[in-house]
Biotite code that builds the C-alpha atoms (Angstrom):
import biotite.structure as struc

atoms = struc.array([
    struc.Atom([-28.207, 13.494, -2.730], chain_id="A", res_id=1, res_name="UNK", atom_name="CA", element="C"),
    struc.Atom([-28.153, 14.741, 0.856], chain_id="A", res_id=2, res_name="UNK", atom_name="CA", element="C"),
    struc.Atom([-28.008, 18.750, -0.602], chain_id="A", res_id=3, res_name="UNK", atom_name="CA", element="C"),
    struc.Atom([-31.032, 17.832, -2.794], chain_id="A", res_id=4, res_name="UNK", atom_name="CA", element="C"),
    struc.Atom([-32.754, 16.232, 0.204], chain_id="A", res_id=5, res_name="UNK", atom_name="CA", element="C"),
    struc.Atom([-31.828, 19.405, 2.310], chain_id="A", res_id=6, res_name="UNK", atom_name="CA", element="C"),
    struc.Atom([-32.935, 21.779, -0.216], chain_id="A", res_id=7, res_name="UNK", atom_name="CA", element="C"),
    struc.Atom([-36.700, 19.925, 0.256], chain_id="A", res_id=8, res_name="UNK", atom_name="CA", element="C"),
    struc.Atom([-36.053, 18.794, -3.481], chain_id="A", res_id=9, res_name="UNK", atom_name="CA", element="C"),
    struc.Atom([-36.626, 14.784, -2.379], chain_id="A", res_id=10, res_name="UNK", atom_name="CA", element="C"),
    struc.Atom([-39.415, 13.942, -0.327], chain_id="A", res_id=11, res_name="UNK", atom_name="CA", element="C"),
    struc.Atom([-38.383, 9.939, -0.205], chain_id="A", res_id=12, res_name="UNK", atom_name="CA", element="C"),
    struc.Atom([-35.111, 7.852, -0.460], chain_id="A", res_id=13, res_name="UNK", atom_name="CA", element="C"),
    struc.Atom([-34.769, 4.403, -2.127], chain_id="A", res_id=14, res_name="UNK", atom_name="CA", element="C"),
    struc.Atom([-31.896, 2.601, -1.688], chain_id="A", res_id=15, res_name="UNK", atom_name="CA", element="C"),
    struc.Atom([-31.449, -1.243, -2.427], chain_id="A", res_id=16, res_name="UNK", atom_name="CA", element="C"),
    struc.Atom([-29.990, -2.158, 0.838], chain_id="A", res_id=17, res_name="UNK", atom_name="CA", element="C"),
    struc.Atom([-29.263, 0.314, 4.225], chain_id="A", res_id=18, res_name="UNK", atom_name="CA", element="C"),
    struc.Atom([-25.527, -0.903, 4.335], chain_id="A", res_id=19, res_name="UNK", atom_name="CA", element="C"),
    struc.Atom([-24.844, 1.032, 0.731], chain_id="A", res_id=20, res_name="UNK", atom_name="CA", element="C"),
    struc.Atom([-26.378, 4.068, 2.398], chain_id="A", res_id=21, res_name="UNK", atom_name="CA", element="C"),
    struc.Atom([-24.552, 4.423, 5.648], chain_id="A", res_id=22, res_name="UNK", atom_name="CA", element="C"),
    struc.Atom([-21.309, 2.839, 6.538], chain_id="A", res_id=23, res_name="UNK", atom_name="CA", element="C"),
    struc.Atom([-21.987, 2.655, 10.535], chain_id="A", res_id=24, res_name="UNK", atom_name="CA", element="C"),
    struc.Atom([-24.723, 3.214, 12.989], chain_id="A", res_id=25, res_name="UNK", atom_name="CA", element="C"),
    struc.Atom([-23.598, 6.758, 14.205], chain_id="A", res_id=26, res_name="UNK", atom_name="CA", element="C"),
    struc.Atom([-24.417, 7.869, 10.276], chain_id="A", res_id=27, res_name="UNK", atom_name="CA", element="C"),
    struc.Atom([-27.229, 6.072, 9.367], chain_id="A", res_id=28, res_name="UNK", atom_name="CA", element="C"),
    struc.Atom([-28.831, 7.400, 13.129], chain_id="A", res_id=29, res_name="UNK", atom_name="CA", element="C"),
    struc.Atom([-27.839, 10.708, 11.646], chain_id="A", res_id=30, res_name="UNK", atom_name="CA", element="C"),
    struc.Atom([-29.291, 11.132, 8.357], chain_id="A", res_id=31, res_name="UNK", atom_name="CA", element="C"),
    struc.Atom([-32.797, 8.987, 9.911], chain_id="A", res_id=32, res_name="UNK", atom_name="CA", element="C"),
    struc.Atom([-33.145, 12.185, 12.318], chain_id="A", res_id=33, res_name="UNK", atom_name="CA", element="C"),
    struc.Atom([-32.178, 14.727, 9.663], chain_id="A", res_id=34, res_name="UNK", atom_name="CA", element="C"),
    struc.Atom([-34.814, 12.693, 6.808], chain_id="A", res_id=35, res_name="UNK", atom_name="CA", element="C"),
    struc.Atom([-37.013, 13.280, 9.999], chain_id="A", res_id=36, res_name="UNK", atom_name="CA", element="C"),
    struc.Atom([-36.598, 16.701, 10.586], chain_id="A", res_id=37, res_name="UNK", atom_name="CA", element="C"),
    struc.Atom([-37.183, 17.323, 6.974], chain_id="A", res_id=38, res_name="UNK", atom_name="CA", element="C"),
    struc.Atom([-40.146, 14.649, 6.694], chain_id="A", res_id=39, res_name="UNK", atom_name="CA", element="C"),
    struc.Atom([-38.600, 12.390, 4.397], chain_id="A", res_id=40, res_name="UNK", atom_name="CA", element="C"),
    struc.Atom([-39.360, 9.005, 4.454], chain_id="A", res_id=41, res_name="UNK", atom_name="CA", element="C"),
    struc.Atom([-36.174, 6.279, 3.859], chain_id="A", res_id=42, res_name="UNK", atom_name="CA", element="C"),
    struc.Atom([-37.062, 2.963, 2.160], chain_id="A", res_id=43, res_name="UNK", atom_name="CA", element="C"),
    struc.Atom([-34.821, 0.065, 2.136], chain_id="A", res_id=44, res_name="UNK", atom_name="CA", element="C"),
    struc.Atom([-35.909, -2.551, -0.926], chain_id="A", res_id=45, res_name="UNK", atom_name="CA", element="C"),
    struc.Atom([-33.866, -5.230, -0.012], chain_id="A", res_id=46, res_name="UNK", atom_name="CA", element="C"),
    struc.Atom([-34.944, -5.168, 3.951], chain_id="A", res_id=47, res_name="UNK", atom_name="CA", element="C"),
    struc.Atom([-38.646, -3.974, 2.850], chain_id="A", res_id=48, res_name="UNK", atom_name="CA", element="C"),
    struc.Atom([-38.317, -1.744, 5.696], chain_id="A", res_id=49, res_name="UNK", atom_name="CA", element="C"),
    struc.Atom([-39.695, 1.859, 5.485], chain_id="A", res_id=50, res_name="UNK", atom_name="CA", element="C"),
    struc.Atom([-38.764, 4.671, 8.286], chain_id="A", res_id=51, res_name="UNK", atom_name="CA", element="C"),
    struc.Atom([-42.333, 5.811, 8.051], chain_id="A", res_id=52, res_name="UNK", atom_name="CA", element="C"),
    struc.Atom([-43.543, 3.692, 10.434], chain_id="A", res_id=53, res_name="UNK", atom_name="CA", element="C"),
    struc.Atom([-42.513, 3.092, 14.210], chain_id="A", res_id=54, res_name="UNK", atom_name="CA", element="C"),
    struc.Atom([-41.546, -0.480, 13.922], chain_id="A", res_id=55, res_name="UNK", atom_name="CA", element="C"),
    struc.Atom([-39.743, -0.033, 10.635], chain_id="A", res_id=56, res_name="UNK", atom_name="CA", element="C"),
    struc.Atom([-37.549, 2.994, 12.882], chain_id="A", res_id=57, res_name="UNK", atom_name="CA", element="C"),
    struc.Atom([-36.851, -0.554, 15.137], chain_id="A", res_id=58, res_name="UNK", atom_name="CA", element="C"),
    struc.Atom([-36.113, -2.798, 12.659], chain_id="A", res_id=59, res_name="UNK", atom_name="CA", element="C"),
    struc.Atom([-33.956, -0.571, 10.747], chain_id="A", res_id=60, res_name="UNK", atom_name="CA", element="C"),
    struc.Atom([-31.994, 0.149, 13.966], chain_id="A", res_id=61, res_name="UNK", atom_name="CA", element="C"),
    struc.Atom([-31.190, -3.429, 14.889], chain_id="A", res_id=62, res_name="UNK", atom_name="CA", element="C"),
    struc.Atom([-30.428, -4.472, 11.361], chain_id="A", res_id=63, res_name="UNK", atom_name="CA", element="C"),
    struc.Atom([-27.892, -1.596, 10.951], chain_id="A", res_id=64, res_name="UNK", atom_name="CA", element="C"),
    struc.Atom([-26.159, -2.590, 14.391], chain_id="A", res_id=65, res_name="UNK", atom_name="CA", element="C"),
    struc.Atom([-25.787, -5.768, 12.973], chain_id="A", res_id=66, res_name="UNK", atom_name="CA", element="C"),
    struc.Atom([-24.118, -4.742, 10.360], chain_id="A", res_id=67, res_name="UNK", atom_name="CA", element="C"),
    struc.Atom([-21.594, -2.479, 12.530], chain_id="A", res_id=68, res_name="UNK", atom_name="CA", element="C"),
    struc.Atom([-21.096, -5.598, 14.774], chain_id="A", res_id=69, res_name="UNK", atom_name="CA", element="C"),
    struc.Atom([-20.266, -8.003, 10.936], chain_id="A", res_id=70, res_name="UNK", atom_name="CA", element="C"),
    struc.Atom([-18.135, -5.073, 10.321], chain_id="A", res_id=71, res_name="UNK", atom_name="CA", element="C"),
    struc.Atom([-15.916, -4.748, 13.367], chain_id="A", res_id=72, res_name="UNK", atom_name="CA", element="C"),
    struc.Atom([-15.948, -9.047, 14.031], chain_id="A", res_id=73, res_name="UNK", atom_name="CA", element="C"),
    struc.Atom([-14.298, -8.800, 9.888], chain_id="A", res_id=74, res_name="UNK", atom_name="CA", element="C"),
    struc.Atom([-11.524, -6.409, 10.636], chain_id="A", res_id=75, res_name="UNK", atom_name="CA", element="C"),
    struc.Atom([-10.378, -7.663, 13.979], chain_id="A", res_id=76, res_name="UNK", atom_name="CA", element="C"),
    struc.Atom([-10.452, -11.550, 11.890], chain_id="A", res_id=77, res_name="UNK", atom_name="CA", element="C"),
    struc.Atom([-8.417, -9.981, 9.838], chain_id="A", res_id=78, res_name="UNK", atom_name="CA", element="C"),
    struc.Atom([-5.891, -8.037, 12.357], chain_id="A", res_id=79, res_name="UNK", atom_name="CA", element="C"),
    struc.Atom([-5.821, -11.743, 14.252], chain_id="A", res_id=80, res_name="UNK", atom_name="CA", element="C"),
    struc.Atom([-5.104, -13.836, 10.674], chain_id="A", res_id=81, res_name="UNK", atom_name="CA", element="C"),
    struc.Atom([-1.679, -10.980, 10.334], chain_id="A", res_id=82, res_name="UNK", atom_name="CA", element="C"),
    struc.Atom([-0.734, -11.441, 13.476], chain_id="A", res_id=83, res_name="UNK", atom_name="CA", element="C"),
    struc.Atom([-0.782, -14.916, 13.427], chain_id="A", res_id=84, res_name="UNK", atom_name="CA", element="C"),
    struc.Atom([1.012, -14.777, 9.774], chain_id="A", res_id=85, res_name="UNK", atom_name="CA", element="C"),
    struc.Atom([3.281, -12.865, 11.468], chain_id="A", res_id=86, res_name="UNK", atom_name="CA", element="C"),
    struc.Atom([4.116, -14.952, 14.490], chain_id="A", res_id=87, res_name="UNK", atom_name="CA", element="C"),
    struc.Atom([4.721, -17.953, 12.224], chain_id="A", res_id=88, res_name="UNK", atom_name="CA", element="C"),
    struc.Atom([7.150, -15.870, 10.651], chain_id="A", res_id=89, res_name="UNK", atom_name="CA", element="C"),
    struc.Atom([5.617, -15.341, 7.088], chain_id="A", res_id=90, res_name="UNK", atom_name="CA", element="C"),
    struc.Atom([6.162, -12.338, 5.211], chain_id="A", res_id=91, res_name="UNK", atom_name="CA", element="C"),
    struc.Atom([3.297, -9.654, 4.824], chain_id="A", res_id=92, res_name="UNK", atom_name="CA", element="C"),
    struc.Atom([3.385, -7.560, 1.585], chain_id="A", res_id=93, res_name="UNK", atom_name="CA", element="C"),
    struc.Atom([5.644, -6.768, -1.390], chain_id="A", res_id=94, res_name="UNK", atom_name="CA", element="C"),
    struc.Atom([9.034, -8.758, -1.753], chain_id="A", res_id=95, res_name="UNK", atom_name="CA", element="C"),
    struc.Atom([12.275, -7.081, -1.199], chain_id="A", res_id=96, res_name="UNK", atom_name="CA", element="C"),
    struc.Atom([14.162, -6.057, -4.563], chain_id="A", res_id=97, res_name="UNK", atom_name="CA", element="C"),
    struc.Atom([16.801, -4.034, -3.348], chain_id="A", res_id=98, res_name="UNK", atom_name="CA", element="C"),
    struc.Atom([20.387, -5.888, -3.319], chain_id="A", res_id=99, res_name="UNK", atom_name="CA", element="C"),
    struc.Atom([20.741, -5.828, 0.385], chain_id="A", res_id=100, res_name="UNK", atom_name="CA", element="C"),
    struc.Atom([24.561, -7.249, 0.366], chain_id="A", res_id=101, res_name="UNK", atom_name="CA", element="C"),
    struc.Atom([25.369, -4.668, -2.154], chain_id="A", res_id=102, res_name="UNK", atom_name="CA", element="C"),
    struc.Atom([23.725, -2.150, 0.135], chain_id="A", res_id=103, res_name="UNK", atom_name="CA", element="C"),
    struc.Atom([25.216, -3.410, 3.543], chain_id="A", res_id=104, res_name="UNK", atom_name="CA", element="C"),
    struc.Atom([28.654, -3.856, 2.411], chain_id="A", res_id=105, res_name="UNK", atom_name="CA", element="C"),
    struc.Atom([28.453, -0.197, 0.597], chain_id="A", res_id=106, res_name="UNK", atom_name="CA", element="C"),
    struc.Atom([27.613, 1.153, 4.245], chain_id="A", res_id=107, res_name="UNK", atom_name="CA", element="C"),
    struc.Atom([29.783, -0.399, 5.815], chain_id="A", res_id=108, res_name="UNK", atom_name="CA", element="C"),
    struc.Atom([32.768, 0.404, 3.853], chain_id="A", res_id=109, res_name="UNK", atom_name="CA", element="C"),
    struc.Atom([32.108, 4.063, 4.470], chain_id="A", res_id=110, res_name="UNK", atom_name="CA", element="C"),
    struc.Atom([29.804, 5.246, 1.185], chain_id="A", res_id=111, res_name="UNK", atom_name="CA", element="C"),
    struc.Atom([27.225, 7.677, 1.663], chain_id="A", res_id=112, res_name="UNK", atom_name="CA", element="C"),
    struc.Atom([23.439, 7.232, 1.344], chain_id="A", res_id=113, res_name="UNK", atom_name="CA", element="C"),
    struc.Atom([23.442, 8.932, -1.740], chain_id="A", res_id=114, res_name="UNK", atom_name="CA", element="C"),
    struc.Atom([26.638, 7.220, -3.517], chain_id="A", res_id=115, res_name="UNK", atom_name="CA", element="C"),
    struc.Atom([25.262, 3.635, -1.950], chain_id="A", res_id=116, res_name="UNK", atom_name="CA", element="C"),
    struc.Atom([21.967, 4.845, -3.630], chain_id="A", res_id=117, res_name="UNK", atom_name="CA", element="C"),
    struc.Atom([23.442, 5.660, -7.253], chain_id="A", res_id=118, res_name="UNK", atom_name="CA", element="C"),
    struc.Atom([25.189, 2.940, -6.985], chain_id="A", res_id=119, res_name="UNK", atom_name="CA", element="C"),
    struc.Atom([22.968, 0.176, -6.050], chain_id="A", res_id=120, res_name="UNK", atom_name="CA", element="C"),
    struc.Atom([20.404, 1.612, -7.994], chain_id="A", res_id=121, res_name="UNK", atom_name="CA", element="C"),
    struc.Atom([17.666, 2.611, -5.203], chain_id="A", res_id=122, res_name="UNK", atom_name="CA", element="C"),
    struc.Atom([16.394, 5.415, -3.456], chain_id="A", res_id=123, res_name="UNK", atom_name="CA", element="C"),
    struc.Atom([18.174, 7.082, -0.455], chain_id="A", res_id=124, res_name="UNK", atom_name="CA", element="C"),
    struc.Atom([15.273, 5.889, 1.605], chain_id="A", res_id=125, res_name="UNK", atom_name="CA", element="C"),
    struc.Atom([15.741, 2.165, 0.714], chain_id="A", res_id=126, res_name="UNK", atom_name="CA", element="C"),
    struc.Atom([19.384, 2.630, 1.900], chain_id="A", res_id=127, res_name="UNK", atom_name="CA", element="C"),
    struc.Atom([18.085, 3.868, 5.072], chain_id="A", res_id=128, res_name="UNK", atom_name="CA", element="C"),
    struc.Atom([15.408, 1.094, 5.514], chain_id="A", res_id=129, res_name="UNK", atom_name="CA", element="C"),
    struc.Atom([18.492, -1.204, 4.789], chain_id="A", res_id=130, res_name="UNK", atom_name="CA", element="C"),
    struc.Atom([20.953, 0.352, 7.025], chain_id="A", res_id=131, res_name="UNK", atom_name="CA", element="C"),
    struc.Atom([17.915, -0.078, 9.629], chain_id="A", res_id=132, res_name="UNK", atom_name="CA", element="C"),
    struc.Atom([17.231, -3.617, 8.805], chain_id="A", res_id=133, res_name="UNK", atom_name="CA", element="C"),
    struc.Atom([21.227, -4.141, 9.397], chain_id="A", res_id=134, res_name="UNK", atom_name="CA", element="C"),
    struc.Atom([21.158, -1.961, 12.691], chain_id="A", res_id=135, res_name="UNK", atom_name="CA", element="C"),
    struc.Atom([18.364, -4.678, 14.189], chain_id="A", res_id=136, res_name="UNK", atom_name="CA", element="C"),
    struc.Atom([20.449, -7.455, 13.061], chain_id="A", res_id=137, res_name="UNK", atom_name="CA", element="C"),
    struc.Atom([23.898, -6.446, 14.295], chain_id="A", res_id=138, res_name="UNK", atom_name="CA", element="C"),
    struc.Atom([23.287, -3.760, 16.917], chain_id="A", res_id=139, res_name="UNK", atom_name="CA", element="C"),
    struc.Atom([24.024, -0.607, 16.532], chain_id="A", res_id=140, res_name="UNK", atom_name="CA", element="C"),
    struc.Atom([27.693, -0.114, 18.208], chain_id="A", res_id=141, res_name="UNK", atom_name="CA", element="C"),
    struc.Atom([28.601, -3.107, 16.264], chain_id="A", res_id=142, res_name="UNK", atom_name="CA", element="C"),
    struc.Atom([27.568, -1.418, 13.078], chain_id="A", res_id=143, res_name="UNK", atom_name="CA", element="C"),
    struc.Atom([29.456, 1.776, 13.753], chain_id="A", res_id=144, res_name="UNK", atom_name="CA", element="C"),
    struc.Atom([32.886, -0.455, 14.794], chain_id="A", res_id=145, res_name="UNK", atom_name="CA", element="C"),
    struc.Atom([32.793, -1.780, 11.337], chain_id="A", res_id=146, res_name="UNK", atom_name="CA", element="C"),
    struc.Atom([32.504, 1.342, 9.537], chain_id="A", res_id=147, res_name="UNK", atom_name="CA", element="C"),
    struc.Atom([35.359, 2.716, 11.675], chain_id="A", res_id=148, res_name="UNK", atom_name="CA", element="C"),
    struc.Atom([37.225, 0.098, 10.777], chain_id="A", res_id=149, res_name="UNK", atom_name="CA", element="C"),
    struc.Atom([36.825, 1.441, 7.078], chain_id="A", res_id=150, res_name="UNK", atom_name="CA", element="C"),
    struc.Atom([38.009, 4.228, 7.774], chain_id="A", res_id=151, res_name="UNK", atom_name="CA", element="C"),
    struc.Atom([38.843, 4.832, 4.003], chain_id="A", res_id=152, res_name="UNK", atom_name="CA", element="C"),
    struc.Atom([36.816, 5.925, 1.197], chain_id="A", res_id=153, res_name="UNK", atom_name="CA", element="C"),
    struc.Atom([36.561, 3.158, -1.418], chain_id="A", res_id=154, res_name="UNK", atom_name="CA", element="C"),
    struc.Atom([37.455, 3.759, -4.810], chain_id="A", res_id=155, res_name="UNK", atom_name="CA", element="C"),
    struc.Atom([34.465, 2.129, -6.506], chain_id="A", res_id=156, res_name="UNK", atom_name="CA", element="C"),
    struc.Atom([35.235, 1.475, -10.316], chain_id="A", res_id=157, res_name="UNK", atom_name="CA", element="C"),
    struc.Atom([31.417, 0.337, -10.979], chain_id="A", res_id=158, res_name="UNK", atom_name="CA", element="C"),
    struc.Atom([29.460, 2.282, -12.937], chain_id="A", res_id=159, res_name="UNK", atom_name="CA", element="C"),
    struc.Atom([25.788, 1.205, -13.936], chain_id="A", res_id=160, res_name="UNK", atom_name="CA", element="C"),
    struc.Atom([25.173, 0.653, -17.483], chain_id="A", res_id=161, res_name="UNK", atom_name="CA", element="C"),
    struc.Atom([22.490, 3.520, -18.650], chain_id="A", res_id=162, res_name="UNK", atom_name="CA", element="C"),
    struc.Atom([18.537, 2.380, -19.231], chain_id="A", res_id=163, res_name="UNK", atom_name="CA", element="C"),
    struc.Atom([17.471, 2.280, -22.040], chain_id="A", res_id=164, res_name="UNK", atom_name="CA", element="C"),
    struc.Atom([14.190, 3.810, -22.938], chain_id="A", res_id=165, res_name="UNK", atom_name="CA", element="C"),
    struc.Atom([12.243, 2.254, -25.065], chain_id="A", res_id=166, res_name="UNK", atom_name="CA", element="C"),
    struc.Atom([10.367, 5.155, -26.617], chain_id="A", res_id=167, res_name="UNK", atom_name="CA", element="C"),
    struc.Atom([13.982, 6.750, -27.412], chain_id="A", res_id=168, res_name="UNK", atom_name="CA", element="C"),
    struc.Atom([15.374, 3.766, -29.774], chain_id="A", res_id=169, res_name="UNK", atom_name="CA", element="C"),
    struc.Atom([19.508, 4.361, -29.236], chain_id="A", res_id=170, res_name="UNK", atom_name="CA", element="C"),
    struc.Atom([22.091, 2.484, -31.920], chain_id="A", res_id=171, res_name="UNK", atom_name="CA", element="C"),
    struc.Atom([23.887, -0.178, -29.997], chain_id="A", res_id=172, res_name="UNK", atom_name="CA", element="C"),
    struc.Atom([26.526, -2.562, -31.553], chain_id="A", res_id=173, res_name="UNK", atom_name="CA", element="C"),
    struc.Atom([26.732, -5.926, -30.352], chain_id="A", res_id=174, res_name="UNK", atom_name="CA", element="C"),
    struc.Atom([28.657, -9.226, -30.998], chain_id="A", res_id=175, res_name="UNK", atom_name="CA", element="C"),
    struc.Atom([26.958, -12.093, -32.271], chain_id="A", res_id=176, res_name="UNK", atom_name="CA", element="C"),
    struc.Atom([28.517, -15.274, -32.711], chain_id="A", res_id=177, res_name="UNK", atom_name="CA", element="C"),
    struc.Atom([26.970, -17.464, -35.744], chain_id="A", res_id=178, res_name="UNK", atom_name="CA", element="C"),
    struc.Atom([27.347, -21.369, -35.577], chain_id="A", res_id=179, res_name="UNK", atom_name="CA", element="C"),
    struc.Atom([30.566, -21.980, -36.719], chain_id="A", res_id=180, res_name="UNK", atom_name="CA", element="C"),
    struc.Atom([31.995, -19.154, -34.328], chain_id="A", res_id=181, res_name="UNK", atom_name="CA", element="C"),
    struc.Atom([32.576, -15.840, -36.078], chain_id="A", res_id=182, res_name="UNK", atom_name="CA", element="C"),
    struc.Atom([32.038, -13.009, -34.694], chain_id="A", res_id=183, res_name="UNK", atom_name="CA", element="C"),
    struc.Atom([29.162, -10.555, -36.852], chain_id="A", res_id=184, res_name="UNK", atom_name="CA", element="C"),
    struc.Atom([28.827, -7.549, -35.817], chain_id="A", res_id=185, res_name="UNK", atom_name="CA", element="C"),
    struc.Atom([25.041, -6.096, -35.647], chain_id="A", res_id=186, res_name="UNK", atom_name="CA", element="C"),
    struc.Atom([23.525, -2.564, -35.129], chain_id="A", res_id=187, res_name="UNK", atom_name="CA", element="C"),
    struc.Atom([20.991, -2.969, -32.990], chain_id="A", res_id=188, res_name="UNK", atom_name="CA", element="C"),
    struc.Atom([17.240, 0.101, -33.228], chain_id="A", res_id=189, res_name="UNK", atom_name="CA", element="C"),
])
C-alpha cells in the first residue's frame, strides 16, 4: 500500500481503526507526515477522524498515544503476572520429558554427551541443559568428585528398541495369550 501511495497512485487511505494501521506512535507520526508530503488524506472509520483537518491531526495524535500507553501498561501486566508465577514457584512453559535420573546418573558414571544422548533417547543439548540443571543443584566441584569417582567406563547392555514408522508397516511376531493360557503366536502388519 505504502509503494502505491508513494508512486501518487492513492490519493486517500481508509482504514477501519488507526491501531490496524500503525503499531506505535513513532510510525503512525511517520506515515501522517509522509501522506502529508504527498497530500494524501488518512481516514479512520471507526474513530471518524480524518487527517484533513487540523483538529482531526489532534485527535488522531492523542488517540494513537493512547493506544501506545494500553500497549506498554499490557506487556509490563504481563512481565509482572511471570514474575510473580515465578516467585511462587510455578512452572512457565512446556513440561520436562527427558528422563532426568537416566540422564544424571549416565553423567555421572562417566558417559559422554553423545552416548548419554543415544541412550536416553534425547538430543546432546538436552544432556547439556540436564547436566546444567544438575550443576545448580549440586555445585559444580561436587559434580566433578562424583564423576571421578567413576572413574570407569560403564559397560551399558541397554539398547533402545527401534521406532517403528508407521508409514513403513514391519512384520513383528508377538505372543498372545488366549483365556485358558496358551500361547498363539501372531504376525503382526
Amino acid at each position: 500500500m505504502m509503494i502505491a501511495v508513494r508512486n501518487g497512485e492513492i490519493d486517500r487511505v481508509i482504514v477501519y481503526s488507526f491501531s490496524r494501521f500503525a503499531r506505535s506512535v513513532t510510525h503512525l507520526l511517520k506515515a501522517l507526515e509522509e501522506f502529508k508530503g504527498l497530500k494524501v488524506s488518512f481516514i479512520s472509520v471507526t474513530e471518524q477522524i480524518q487527517t484533513d483537518s487540523p483538529m482531526g491531526k489532534a485527535i488522531f495524535v492523542i488517540l494513537s498515544a493512547i493506544s501506545q500507553l494500553e500497549r506498554e501498561l499490557l506487556i509490563e501486566r504481563v512481565r509482572n503476572g511471570l514474575a510473580n508465577a515465578k516467585a511462587k514457584g510455578i512452572h512457565i512453559g512446556r513440561k520436562k520429558t527427558r528422563p532426568s535420573e537416566l540422564i544424571r546418573k549416565l553423567y555421572l558414571s562417566g558417559v559422554t554427551y553423545r552416548e548419554a544422548g543415544r541412550i536416553a533417547g534425547v538430543s546432546s543439548g538436552a544432556i547439556g541443559s540436564e547436566v546444567r540443571l544438575l550443576k545448580e543443584e549440586l555445585g559444580v566441584e561436587k559434580v566433578k568428585e562424583l564423576r571421578r569417582k567413576s572413574n570407569r567406563r560403564p559397560v551399558l547392555a541397554y539398547k533402545p528398541a527401534p521406532i517403528l514408522n508407521e508409514m513403513e508397516p514391519m512384520e513383528q511376531k508377538a505372543d498372545i495369550e488366549s483365556t485358558k493360557g496358551d500361547p498363539i503366536e501372531m504376525t503382526i502388519q
